[in-house]
LUMVOVO-659167 format. One line per 10 residues: number of its first residue (from 1); for each residue x, y, z of N, C-alpha, C, CB. Coordinates in steps of 0.1 Angstrom, whole numbers, plus 5000, padded with zeros to 4 digits. Atoms other than C-alpha are relative to their C-alpha. Glycine has a CB too. Example, Ala and Ser with C-alpha at 12.3 -4.5 7.8 and 13.67 -1.06 7.14 Angstrom:
BEGIN
1	5009,4988,5000,5123,4955,5078,5009,5012,5000,4990,5000,5012  4991,4989,5000,5137,4989,5071,4992,5011,5008,5004,5005,4986
This chain:
BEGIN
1	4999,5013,4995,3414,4364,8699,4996,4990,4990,4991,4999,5013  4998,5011,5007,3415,4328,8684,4985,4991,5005,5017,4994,5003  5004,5011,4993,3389,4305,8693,5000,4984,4987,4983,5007,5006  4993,5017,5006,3400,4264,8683,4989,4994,5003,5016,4990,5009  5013,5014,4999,3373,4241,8678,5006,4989,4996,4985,5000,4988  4995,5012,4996,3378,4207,8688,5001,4995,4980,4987,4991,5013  4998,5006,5010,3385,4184,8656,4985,4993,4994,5013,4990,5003  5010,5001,5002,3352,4172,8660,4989,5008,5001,5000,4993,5005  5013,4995,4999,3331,4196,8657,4993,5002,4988,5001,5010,5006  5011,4998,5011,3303,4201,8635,4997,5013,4993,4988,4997,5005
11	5002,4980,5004,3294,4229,8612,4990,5004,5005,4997,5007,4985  5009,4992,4990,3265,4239,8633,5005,4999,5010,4986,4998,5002  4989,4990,4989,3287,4242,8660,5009,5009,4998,5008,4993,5009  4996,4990,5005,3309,4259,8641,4991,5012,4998,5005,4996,4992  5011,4985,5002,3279,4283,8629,4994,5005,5015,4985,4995,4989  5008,4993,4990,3266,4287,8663,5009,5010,5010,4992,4989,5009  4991,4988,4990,3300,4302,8679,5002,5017,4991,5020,4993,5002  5001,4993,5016,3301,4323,8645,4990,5011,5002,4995,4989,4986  5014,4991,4994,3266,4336,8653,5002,5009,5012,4987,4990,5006  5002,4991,4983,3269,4346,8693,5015,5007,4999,4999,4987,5018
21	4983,4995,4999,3308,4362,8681,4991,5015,4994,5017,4990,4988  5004,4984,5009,3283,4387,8656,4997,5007,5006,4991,5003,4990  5012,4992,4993,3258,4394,8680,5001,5009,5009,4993,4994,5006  4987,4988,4991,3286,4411,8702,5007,5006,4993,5012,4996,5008  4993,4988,5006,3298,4433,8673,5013,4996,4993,5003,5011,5010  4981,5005,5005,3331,4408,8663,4998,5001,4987,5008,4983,5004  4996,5004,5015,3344,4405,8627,5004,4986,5004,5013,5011,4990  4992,5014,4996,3347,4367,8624,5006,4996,4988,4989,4987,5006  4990,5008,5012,3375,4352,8600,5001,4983,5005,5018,5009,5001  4993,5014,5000,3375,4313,8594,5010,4994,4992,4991,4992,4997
31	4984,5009,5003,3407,4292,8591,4996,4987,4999,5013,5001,5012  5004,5018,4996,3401,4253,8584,5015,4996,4996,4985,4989,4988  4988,5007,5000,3435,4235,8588,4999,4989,4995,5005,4998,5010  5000,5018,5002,3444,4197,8584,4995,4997,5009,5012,4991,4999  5005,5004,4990,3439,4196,8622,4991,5008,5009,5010,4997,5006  5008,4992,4992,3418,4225,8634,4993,5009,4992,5008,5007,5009  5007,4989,5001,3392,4247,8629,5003,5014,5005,4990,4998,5004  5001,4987,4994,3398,4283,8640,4989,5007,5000,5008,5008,4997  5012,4986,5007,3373,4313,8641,5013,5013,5005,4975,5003,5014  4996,4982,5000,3388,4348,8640,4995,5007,5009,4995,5007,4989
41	5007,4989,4991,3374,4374,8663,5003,5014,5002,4999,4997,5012  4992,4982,4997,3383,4410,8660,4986,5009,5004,5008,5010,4981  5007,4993,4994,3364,4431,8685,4999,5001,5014,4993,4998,4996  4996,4996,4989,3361,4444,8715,4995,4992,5009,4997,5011,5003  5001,5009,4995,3366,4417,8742,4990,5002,5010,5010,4996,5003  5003,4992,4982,3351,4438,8773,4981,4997,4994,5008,5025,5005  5015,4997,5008,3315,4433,8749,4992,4987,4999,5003,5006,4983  5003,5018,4995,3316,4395,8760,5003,4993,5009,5004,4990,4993  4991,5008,4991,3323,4373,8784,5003,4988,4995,4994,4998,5013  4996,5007,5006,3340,4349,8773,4995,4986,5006,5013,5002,4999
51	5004,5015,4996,3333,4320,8793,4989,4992,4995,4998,5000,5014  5012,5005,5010,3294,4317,8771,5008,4997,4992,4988,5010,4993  4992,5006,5009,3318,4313,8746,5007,4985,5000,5008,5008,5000  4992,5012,4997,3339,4284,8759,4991,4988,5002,5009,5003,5013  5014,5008,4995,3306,4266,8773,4994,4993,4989,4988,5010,5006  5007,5005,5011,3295,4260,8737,5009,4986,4993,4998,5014,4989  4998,5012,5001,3294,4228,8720,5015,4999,4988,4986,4993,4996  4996,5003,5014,3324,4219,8696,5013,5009,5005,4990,5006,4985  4992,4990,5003,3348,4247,8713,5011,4992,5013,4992,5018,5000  4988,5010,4993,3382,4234,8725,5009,5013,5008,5012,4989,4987
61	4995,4988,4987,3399,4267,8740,4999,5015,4992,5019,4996,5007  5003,4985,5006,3402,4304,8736,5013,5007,4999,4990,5011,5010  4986,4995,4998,3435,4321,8727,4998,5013,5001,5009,4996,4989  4996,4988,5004,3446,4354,8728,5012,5007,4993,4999,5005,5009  4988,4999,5011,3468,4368,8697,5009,5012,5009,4995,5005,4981  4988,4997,4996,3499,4384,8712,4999,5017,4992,5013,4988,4996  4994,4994,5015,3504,4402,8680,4994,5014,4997,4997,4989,4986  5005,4995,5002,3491,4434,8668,4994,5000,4989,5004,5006,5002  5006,5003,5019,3481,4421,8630,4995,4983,5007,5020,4999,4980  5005,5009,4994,3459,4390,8639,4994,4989,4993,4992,5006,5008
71	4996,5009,5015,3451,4374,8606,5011,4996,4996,4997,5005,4989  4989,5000,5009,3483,4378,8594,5008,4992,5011,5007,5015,4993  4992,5006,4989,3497,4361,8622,5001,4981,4998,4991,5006,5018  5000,5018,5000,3508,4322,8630,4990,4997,5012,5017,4991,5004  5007,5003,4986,3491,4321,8661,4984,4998,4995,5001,5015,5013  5013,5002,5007,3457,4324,8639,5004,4989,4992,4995,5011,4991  5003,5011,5010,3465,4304,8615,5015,4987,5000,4997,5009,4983  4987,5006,4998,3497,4275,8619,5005,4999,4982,4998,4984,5009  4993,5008,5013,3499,4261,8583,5002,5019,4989,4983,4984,4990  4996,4990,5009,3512,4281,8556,4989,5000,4988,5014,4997,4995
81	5006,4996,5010,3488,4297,8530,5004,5000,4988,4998,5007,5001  5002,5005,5015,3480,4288,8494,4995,5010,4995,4992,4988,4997  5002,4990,5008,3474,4320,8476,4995,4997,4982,5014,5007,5002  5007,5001,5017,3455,4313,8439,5004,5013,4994,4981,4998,5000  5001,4987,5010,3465,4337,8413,4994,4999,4987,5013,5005,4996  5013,5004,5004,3445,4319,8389,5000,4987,5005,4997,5001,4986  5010,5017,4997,3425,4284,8388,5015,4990,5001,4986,4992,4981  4991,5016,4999,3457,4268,8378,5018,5002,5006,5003,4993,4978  4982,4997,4994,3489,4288,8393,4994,5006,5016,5012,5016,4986  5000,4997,4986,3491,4294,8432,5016,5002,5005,4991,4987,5008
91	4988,4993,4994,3519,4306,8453,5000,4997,5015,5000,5015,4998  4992,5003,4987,3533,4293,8490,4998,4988,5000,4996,5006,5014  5002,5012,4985,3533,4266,8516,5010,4990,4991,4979,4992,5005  4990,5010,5010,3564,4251,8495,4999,4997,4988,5001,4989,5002  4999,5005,5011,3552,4246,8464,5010,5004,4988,4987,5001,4998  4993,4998,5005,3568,4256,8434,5000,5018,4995,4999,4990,4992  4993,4980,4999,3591,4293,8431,4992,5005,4990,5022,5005,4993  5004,4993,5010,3571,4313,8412,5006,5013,4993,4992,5001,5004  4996,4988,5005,3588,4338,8387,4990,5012,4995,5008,4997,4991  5010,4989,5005,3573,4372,8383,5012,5006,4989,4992,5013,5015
101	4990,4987,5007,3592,4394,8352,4989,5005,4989,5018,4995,4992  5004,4992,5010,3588,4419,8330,5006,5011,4997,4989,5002,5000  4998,4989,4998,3592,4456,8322,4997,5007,5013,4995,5005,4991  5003,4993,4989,3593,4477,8350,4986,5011,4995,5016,5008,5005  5012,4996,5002,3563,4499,8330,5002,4995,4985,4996,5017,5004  5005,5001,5013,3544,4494,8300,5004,5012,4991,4985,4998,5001  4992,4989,5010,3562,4514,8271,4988,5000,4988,5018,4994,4994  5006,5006,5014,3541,4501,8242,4993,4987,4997,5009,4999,4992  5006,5012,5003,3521,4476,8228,5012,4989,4994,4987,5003,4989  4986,5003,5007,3556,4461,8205,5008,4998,5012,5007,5011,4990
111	4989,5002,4992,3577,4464,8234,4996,4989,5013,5005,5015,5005  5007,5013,4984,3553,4445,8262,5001,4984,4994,4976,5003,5006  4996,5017,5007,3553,4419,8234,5008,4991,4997,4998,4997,4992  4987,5007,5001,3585,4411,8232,5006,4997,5013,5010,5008,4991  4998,5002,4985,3591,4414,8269,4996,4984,5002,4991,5011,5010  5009,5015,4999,3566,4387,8272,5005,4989,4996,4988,4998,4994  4998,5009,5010,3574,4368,8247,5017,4990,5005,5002,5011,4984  4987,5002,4996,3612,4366,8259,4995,4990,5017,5010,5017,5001  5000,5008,4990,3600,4355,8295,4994,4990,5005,5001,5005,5008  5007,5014,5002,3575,4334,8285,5010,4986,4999,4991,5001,4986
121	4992,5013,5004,3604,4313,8266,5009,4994,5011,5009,5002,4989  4991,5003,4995,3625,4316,8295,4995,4987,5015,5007,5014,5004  5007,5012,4988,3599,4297,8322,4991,5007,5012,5015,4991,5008  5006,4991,4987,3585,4328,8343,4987,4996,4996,5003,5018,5001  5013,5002,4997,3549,4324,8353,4994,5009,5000,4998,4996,5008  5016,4992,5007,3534,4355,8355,5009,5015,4993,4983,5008,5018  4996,4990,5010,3541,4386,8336,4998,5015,5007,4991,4997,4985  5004,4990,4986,3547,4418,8358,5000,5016,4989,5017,4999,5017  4997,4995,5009,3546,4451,8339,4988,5015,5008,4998,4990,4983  5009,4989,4995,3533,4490,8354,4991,5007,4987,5011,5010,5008
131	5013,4990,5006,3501,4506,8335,5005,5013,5005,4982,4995,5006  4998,4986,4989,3503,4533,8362,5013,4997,5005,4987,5001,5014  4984,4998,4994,3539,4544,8374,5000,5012,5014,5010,5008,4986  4990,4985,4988,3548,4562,8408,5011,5005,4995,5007,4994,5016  4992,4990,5003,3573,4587,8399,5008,5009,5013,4993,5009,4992  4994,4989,4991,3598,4609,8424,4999,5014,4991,5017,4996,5003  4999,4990,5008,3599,4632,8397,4988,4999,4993,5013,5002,4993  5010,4998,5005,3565,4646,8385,4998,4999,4983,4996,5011,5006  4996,4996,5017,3584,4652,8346,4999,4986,4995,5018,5007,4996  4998,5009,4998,3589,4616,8349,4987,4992,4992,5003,4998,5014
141	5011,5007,5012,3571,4590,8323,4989,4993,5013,5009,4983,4986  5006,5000,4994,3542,4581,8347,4989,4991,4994,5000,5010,5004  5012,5017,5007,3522,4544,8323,4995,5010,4992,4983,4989,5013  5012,5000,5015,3498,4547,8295,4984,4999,5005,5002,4983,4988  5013,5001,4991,3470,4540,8322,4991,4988,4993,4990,5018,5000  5004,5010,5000,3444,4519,8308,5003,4998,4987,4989,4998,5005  4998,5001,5011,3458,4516,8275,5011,4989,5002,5001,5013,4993  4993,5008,4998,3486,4501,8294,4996,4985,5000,5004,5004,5009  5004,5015,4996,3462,4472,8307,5000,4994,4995,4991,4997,5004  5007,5010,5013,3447,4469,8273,5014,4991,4998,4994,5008,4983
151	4986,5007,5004,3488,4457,8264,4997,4989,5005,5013,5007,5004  4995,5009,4990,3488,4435,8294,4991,4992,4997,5001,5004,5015  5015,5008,5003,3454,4418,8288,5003,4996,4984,4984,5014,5002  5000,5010,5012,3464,4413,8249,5017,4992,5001,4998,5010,4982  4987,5004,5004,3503,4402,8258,4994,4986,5009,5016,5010,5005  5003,5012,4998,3484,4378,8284,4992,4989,4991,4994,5001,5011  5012,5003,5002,3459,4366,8260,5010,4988,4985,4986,5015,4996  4988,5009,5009,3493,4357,8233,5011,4990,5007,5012,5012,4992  4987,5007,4994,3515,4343,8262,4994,4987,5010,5010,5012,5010  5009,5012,4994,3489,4325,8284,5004,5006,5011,5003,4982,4999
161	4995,4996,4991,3509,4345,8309,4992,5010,5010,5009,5004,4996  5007,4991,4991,3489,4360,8343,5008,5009,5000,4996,4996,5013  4991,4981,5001,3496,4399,8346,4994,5005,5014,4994,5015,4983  5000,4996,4995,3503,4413,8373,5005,5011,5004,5000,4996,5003  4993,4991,5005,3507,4452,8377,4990,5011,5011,5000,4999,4981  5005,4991,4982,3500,4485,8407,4990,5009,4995,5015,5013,5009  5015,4993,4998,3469,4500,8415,5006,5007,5009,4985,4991,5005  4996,4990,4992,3479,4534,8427,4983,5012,5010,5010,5008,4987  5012,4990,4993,3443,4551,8435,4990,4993,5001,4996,5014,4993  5011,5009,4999,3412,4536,8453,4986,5003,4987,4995,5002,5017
171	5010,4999,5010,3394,4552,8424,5002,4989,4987,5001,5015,4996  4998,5000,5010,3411,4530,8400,5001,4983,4999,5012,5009,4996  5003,5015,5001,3409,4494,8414,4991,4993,4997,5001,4996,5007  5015,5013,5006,3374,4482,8401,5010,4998,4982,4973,5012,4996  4999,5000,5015,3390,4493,8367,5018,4992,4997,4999,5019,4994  4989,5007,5001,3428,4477,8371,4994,4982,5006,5014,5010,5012  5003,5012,4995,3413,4446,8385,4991,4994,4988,4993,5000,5014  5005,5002,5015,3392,4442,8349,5008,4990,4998,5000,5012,4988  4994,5003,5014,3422,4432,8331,5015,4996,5009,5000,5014,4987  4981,5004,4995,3450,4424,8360,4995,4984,5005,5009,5014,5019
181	5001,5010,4996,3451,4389,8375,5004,5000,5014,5006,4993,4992  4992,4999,4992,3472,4398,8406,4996,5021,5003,5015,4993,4993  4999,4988,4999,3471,4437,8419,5012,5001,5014,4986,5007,5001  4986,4992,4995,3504,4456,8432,4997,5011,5005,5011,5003,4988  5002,4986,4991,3503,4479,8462,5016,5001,5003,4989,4998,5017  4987,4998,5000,3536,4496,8457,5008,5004,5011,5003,5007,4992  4996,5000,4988,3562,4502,8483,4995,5018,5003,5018,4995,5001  5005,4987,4998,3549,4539,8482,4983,5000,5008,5001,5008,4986  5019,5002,4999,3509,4530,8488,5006,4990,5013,4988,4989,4983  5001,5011,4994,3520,4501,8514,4993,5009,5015,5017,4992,5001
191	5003,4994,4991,3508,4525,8541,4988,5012,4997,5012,5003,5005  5013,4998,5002,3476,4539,8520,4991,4994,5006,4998,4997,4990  5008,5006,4992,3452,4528,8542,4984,4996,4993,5000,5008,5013  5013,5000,5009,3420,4533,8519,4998,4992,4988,4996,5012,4996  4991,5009,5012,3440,4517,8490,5000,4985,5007,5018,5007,4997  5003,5012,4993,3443,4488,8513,4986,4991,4999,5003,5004,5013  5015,5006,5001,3411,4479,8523,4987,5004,4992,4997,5001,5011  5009,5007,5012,3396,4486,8490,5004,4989,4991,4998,5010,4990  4992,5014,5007,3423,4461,8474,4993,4987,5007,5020,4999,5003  5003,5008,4989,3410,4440,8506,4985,4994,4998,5001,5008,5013
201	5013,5004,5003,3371,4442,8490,4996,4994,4989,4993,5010,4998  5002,5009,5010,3381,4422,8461,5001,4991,5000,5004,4999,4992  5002,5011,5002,3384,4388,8450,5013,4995,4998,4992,4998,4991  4994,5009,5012,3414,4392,8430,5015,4996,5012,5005,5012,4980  4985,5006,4992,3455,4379,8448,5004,5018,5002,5016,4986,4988  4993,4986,4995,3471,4411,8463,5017,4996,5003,4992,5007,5017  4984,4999,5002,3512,4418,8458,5006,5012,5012,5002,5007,4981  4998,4989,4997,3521,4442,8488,5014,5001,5004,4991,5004,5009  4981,4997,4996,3553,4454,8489,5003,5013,5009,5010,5004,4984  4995,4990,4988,3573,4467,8517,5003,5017,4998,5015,4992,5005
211	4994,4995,5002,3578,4500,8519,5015,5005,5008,4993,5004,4998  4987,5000,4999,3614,4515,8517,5006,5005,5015,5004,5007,4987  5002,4995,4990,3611,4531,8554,4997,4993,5013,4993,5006,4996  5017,5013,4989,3585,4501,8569,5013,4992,5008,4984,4982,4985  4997,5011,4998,3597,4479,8593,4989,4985,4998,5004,5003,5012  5005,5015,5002,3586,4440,8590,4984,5001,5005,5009,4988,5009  5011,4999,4992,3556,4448,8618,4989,5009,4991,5005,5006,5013  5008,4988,5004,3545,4477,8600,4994,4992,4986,5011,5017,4997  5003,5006,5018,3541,4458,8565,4992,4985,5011,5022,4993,4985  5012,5009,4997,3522,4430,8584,4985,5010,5004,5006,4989,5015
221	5012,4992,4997,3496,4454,8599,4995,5003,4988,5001,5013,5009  5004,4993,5017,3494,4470,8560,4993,4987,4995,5015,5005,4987  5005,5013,5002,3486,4431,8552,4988,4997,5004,5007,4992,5005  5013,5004,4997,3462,4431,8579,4988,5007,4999,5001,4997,5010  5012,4992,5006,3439,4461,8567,4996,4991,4987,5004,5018,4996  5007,5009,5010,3435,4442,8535,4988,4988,5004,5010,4992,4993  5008,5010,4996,3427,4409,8552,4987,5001,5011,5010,4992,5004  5008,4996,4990,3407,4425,8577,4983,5000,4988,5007,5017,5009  5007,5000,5007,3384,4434,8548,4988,4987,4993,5009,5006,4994  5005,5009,5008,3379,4399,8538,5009,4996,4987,4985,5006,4996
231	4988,4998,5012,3407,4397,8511,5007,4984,5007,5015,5020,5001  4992,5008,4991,3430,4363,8522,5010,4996,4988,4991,4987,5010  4996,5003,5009,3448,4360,8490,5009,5012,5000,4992,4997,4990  4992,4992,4999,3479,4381,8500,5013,4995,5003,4997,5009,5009  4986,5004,4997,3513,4379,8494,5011,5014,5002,5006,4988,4987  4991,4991,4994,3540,4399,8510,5014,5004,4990,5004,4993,5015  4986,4999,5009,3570,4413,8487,5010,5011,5009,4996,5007,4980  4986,4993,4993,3605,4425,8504,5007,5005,4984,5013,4985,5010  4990,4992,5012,3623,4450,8480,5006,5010,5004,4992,5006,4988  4990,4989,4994,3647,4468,8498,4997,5004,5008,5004,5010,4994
241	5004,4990,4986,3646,4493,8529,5013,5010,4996,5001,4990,5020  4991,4987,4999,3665,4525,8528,5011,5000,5018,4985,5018,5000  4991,4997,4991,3697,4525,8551,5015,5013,4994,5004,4985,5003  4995,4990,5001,3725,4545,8557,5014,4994,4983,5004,5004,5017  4993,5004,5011,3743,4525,8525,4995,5007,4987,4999,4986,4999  5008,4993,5013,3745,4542,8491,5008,4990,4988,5003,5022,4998  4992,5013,5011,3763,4512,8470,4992,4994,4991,5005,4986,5009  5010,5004,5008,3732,4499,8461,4985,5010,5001,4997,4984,5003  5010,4992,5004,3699,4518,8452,4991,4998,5018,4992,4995,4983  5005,5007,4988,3682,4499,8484,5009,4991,5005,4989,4993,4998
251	4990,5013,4994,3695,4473,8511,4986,4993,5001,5012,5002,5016  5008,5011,4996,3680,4440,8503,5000,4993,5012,5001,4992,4993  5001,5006,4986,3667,4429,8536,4992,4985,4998,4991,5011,5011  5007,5016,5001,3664,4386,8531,5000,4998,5009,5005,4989,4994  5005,5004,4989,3664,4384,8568,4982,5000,5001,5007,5009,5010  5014,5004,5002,3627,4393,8561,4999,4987,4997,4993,5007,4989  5008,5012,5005,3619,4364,8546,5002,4990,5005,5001,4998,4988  5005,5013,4993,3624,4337,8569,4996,5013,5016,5016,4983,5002  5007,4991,4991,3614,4368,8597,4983,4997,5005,5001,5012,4992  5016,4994,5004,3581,4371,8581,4995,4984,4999,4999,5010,4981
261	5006,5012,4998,3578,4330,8576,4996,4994,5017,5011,4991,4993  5001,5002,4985,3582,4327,8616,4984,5008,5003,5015,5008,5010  5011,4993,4990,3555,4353,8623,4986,5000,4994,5003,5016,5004  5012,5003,5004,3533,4351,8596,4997,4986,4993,4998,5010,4992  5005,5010,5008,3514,4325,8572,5001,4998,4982,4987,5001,5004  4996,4993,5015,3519,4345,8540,5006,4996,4993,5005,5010,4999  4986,5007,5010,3540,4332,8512,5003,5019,4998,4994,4987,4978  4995,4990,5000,3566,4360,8505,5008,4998,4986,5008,5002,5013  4992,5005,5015,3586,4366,8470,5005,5013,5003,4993,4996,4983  4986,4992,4999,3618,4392,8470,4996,5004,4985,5018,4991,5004
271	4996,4992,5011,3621,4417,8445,5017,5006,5000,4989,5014,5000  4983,4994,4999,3663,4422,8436,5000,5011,4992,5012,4990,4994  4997,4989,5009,3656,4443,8413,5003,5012,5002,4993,5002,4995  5002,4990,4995,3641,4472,8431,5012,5000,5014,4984,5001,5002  4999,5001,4989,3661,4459,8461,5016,5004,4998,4994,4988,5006  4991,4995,5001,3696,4467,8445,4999,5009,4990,5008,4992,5000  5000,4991,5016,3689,4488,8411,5011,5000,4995,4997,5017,5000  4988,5001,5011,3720,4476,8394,4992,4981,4996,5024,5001,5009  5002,5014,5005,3714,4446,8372,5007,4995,5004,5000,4996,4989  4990,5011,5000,3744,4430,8374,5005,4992,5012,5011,5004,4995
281	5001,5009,4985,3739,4424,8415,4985,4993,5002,5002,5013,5016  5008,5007,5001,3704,4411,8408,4998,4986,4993,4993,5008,4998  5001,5017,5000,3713,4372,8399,5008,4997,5012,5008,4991,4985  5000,5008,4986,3732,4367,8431,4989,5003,5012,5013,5002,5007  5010,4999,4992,3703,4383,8449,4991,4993,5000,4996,5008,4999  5009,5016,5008,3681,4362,8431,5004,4986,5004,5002,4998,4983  4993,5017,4992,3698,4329,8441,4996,5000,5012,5018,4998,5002  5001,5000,4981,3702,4339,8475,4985,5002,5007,5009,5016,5007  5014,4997,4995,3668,4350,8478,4994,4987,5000,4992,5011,4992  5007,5013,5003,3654,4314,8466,5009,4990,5013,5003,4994,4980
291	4995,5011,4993,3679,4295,8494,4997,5006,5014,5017,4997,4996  5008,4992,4989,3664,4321,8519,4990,4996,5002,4997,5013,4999  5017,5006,5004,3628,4304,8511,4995,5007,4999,4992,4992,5006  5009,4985,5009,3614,4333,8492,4991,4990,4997,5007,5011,4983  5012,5005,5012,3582,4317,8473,4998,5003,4988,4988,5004,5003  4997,4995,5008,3588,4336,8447,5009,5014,4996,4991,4999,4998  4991,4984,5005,3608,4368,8428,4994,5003,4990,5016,5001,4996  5004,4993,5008,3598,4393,8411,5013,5012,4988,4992,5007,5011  4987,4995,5008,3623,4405,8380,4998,5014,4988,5004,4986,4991  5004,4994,5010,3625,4434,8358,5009,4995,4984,5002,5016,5004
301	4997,5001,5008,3631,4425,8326,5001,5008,4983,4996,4991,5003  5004,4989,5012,3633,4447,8293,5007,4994,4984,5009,5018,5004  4992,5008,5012,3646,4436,8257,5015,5010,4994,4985,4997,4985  4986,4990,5004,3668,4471,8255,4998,5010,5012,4999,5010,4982  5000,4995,4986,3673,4480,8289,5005,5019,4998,5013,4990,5009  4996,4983,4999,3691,4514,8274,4990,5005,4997,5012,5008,4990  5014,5000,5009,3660,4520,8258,4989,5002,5011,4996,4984,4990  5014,5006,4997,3639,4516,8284,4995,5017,5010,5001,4980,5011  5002,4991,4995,3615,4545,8301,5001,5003,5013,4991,5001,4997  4998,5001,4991,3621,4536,8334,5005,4984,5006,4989,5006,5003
311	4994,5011,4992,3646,4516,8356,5004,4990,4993,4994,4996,5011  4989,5007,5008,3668,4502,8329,5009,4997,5000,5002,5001,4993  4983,5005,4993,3700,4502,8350,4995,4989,5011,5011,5016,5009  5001,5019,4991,3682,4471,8372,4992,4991,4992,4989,4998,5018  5008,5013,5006,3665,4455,8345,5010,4990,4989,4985,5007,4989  4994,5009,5006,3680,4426,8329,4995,4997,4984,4998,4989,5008  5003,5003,5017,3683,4417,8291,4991,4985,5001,5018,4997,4989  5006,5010,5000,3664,4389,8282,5009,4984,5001,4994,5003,4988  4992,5010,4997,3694,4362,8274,5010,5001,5013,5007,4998,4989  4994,4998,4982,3706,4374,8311,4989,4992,5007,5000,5019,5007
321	5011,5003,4992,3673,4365,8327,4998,4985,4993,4987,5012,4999  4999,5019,5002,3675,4328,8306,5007,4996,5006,5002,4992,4988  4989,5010,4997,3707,4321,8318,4995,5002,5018,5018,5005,4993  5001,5007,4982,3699,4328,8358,4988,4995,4998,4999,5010,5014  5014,5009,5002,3662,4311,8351,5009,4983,5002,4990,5002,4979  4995,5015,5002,3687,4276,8345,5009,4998,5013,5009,4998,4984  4993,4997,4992,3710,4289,8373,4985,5000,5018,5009,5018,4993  5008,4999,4990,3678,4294,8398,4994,4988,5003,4992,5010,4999  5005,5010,4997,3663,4260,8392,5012,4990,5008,4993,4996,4988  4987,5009,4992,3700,4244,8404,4998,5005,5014,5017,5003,4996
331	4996,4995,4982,3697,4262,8437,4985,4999,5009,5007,5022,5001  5015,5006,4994,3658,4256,8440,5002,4982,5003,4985,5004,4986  5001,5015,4991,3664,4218,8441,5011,4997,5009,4999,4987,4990  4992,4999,4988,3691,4224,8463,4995,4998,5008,5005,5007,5004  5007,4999,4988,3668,4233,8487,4987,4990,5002,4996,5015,5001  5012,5012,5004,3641,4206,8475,4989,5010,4995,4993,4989,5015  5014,4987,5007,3618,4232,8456,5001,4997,4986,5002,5020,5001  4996,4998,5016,3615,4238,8419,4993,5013,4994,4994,4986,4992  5008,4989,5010,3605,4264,8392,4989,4996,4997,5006,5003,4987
């Protein structure tokens, strides 16, 4: 349940509903709007009567969330969330598209640097690139681990560029969170539940992507073990779903993303990459995805895609990925946005 404090209320009325919500066992989450206060309340209702609640000073009514994800919902919160990835770059509530690219994993110190280097010039913002690799196949190149980070940590330190990159085991997120800016719960982990709400005990922006199986509902609940934690710096990434189509590697599902704007608060950013695995259908995906009102995309990029250790038939060359960068900002102020 929701409880709305009037517009006038005070923060010791705010603190005093806050108090008598603990003393009955709730987790309380605060929301401050333009026009409303919320409190949060996750816990068992039958453990209060609500009406002490309503009685108190400052408190304007009591909702009950519909929904089974209760943070992640609109009904908690109306306005759209502002996600910080650092001090000076943030992500939703309209502001400006944020590009994520890079290598799909870290190959080398030489090769992350030229990656960078290339999408630095082209205008992307943060710099995306796997340390640790999920693999179908166990033979399969599987990151550099923290040798990878170190790359990521000196290619951000030459490009100015935040790195963001997947934390596969709860043993490994104090140590990917060192040197990441952003952490990536991949569409395989999206239903790690321990992985979750240790990503959920940090500080740092969380990247969770759908998995290829999940419906929309199911990837909000995964959202809401993070945020449940205390985490509120989560953004939601669509990258395909497995249907009965074999044309493209995945079927990009952009109905998500104005889906996911209706129910949740979340800023959302589309991955084409993963979501078709041919390059040469990931710039109209890309377009389409920005006139959908993605918040951002996420791109693989490589400097010799034949070359590359993994998923080099959806990664784009570098003077591919400049030319839709010039092609994406025409179709962002289309819609009144920008890069």
């Amino acid at each position: 349940m929701i409880i709305i404090m009037k517009p006038s209320a005070t923060e010791v009325q705010i603190g005093q509903v806050v108090e008598k919500l603990k003393q009955h066992g709730f987790g309380t989450h605060l929301s401050r709007g333009v026009e409303r206060t919320v409190i949060g309340a996750i816990g068992d209702k039958t453990m209060l009567e609500l009406d002490t609640i309503q009685m108190l000073p400052g408190v304007s009514e009591i909702v009950h969330i519909r929904k089974p994800y209760k943070l992640v919902s609109r009904e908690f919160k109306q306005e759209d969330t502002v996600v910080q990835i650092t001090k000076s770059l943030s992500i939703g509530a309209g502001q400006k598209i944020v590009i994520m690219a890079g290598p799909c994993s870290v190959e080398g110190k030489k090769e992350l640097l030229e990656a960078a280097d290339a999408v630095k010039r082209a205008g992307a913002a943060v710099l995306r690139g796997g340390a640790f690799k999920p693999r179908t196949s166990p033979y399969s190149f599987q990151g550099l681990g923290e040798e990878g980070l170190k790359y990521l940590a000196l290619a951000r330190k030459k490009t100015g560029l935040p790195v963001v990159t997947e934390v596969m085991d709860t043993r490994e997120v104090e140590l990917v969170a060192k040197y990441a800016d952003m952490l990536q719960i991949g569409a395989r982990n999206m239903a790690n539940f321990n992985l979750l709400k240790e990503v959920g005990k940090t500080n740092k922006a969380i990247l969770l992507k759908r998995g290829p199986g999940s419906t929309i509902q199911e990837l909000l609940m995964s959202a809401e073990y993070i945020m449940s934690e205390g985490n509120k710096n989560v953004v939601l990434c669509e990258r395909g779903i497995k249907t009965f189509e074999t044309a493209t590697r995945n079927t990009l599902d952009l109905n998500a993303v104005p889906v996911i704007k209706k129910l949740s608060h979340l800023p959302v950013v589309v991955d084409p990459s993963h979501g078709t695995g041919e390059w040469d259908y990931v710039p109209a995906m890309a377009l389409a995805s920005i006139a959908a009102g993605a918040d951002g995309l996420m791109l693989e990029v490589h400097p010799r895609p034949e070359e590359a250790m993994s998923d080099g038939s959806q990664s784009l060359k570098p003077e591919t990925f400049a030319s839709l960068m010039k092609e994406l900002k025409r179709v962002a102020a289309a819609v009144g946005r920008k890069l």
